[in-house]
N, C-alpha and C positions, 0 to 999 in steps of 0.2 A: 572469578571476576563477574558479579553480578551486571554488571555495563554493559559490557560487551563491545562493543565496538562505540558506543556512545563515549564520548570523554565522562569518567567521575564527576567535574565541577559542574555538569551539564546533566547532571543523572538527578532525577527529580526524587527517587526515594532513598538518596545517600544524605540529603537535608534532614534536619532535627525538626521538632515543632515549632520552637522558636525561630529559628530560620523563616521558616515560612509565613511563621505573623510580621516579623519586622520586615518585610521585602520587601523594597523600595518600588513605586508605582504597579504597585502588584495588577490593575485593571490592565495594562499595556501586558504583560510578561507573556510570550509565548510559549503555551503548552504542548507539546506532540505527543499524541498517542501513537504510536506503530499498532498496526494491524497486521495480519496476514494467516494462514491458516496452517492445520496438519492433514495434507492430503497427496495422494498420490500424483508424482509428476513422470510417469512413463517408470522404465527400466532401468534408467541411468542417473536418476539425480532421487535426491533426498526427498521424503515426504515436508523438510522445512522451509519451502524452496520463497515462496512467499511471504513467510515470517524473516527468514535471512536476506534479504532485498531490501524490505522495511527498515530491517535494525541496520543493516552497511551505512545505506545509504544515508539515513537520519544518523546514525556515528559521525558519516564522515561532514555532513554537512556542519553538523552543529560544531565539530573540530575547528571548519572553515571561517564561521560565521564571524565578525567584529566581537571582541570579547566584550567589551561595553554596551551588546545588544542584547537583553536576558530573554534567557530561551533555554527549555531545559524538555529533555526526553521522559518522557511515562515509562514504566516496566509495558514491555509489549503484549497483545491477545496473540498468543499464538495460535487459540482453537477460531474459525468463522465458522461461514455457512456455507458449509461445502459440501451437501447433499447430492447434489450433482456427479462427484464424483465415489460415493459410497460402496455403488458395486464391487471399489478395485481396495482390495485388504491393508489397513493401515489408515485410510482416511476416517478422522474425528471431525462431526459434524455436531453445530449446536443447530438449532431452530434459529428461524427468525425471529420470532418473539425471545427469545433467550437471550442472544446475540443484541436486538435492539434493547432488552431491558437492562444487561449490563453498561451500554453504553449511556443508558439516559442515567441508571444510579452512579455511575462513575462519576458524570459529568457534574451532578447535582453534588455529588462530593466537593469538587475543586471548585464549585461555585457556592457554594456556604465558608470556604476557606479564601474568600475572596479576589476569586483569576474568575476574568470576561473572556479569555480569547485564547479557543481550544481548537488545535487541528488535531482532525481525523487520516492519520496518512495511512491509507492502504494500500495494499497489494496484493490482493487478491478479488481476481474479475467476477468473483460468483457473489460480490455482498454489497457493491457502490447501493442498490437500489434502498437497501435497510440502511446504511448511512445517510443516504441524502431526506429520509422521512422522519429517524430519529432528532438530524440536527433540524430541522427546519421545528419541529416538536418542542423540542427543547427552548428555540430562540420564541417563540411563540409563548411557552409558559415563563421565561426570563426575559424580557425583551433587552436586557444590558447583556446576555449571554452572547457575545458571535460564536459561532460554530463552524467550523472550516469541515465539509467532506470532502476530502481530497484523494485523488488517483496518483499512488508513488510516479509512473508512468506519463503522466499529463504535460510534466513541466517539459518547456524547451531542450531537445536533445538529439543526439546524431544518429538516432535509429536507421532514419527514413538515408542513409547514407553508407550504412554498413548492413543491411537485411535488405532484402529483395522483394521487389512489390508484393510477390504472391505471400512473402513468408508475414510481411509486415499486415496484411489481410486475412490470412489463413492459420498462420501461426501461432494460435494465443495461448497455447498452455504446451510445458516443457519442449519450446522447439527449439531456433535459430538463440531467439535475442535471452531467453532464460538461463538456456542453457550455457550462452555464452558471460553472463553475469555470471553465475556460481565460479563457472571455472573462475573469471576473477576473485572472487572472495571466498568461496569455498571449495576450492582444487582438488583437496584432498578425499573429498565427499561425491566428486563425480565420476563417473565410469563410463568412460567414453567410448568403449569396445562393446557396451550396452547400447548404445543412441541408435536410435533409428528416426525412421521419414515413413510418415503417416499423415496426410491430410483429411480431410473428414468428404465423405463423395459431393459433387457436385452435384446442382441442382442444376435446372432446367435454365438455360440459356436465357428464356422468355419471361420465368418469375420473375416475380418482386419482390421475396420472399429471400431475407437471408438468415445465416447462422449469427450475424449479432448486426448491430444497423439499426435503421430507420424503421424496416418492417422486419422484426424474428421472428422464428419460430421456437417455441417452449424446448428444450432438449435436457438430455443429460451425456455424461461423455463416452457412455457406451453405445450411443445410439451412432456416435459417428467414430471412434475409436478402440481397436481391437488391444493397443498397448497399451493405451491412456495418452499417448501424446497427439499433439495436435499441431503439424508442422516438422519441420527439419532439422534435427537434432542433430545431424552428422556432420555438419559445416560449421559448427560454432568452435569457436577459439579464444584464447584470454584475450589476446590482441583487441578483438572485438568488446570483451568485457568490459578489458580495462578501460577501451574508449567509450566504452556505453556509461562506465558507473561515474566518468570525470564529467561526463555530461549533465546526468542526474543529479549529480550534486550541487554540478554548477548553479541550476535550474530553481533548486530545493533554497540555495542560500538567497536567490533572488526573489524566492516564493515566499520565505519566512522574514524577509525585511520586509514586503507587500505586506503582510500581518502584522508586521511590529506597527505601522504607520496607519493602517486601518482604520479608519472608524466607521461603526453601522450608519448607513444613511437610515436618515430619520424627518422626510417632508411632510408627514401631518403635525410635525413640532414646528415648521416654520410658519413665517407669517405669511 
């Protein structure tokens, strides 16, 4: 089952050619790309942990969505730019230029096939920077192009209620809130007698200077992780998942009708 958790009638490359020249207001139709990477997430979870986040969650949203609202799922990237974690065996990393140049020939694909309005939904924190340059790139050389860079993680949800301050700060790769996703959608894949709690050392009380934030500093995740994980893996549960992923969804169906109804502002057209 090429889909995957996406519905068939929503799956963008189960369409014929024809399909796709006759489709009705095709400038409005929302496209999603899933993102996410092949990289190491600690001991206990899969290297697909961010590819499988992406596709659940765009599955279940697009399942949710008003069927009357056309919106249809891309086949996913499951390699990014995941450099950062390369030290740890099994991580597939493209470059930035690699990674951005698929995404702007992709995009220039569905845009000669006549679709304006492409999200970017990823889920993996090592690559927002190359999405947010390519789409602005793109809408610059297309100006009817919109370009959505979006953060799976961004939308409205119950994190900040079931993770704990420190985890919801410190936790950003295979800890509490990840770990506790897969268990919901990938259960079988996780090894929970592996999880451990690992946060990356403290700095100095007095910096300014953080691990992600307003002011970083450049790292990779061996510089602050001896497992690869970053956060606390040993408290997560489906319960959590399952609340985490109804959330994301929720969030995602109310993010892709803000799409559907979108139009680029455009004040050097007015009078």
């Amino acid at each position: 089952m090429m889909h995957g958790w996406i519905p068939p009638e929503r799956f963008f490359p189960y369409l014929t050619w024809p399909q796709v020249e006759a489709m009705v207001d095709k400038p409005n139709v929302v496209l999603v790309q899933p993102l996410g990477a092949i990289e190491q997430h600690g001991p206990h979870l899969p290297l697909v942990v961010d590819a499988a986040i992406a596709l659940s969650v765009l599955g279940k949203t697009l399942a949710a969505l008003d069927p009357d609202l056309p919106a249809y799922g891309l086949p996913p990237l499951y390699y990014g730019k995941s450099n950062e974690h390369w030290h740890f065996p099994g991580t597939i990393t493209l470059s930035a230029q690699t990674l951005r140049q698929v995404l702007m020939e992709s995009a220039e694909s569905l845009y000669r096939a006549g679709f304006r309005k492409l999200v970017w939904m990823n889920a993996h924190g090592g690559q927002p920077q190359v999405l947010d340059m390519a789409a602005r790139d793109l809408h610059q050389q297309y100006p009817d192009l919109m370009v959505f860079p979006l953060f799976t993680w961004r939308v409205p949800n119950i994190a900040a209620e079931v993770i704990t301050p420190k985890e919801l700060e410190l936790g950003i790769h295979a800890g509490d809130a990840e770990t506790s996703l897969l268990l919901s959608i990938l259960p079988d894949q996780v090894q929970m007698e592996k999880a451990v709690c690992e946060y990356p050392p403290e700095l100095s009380p007095e910096s300014l200077l953080s691990m992600e934030g307003a002011l970083p500093f450049a790292w990779v995740t061996r510089d602050l992780s001896r497992s690869g994980v970053l956060g606390d893996a040993t408290v997560a549960t489906r319960e959590k998942g399952d609340r985490l992923l109804a959330s994301l969804v929720e969030g995602w169906v109310k993010l892709i009708q803000d799409v559907y109804h979108f139009q680029q502002p455009a004040v050097w057209r007015q009078p």
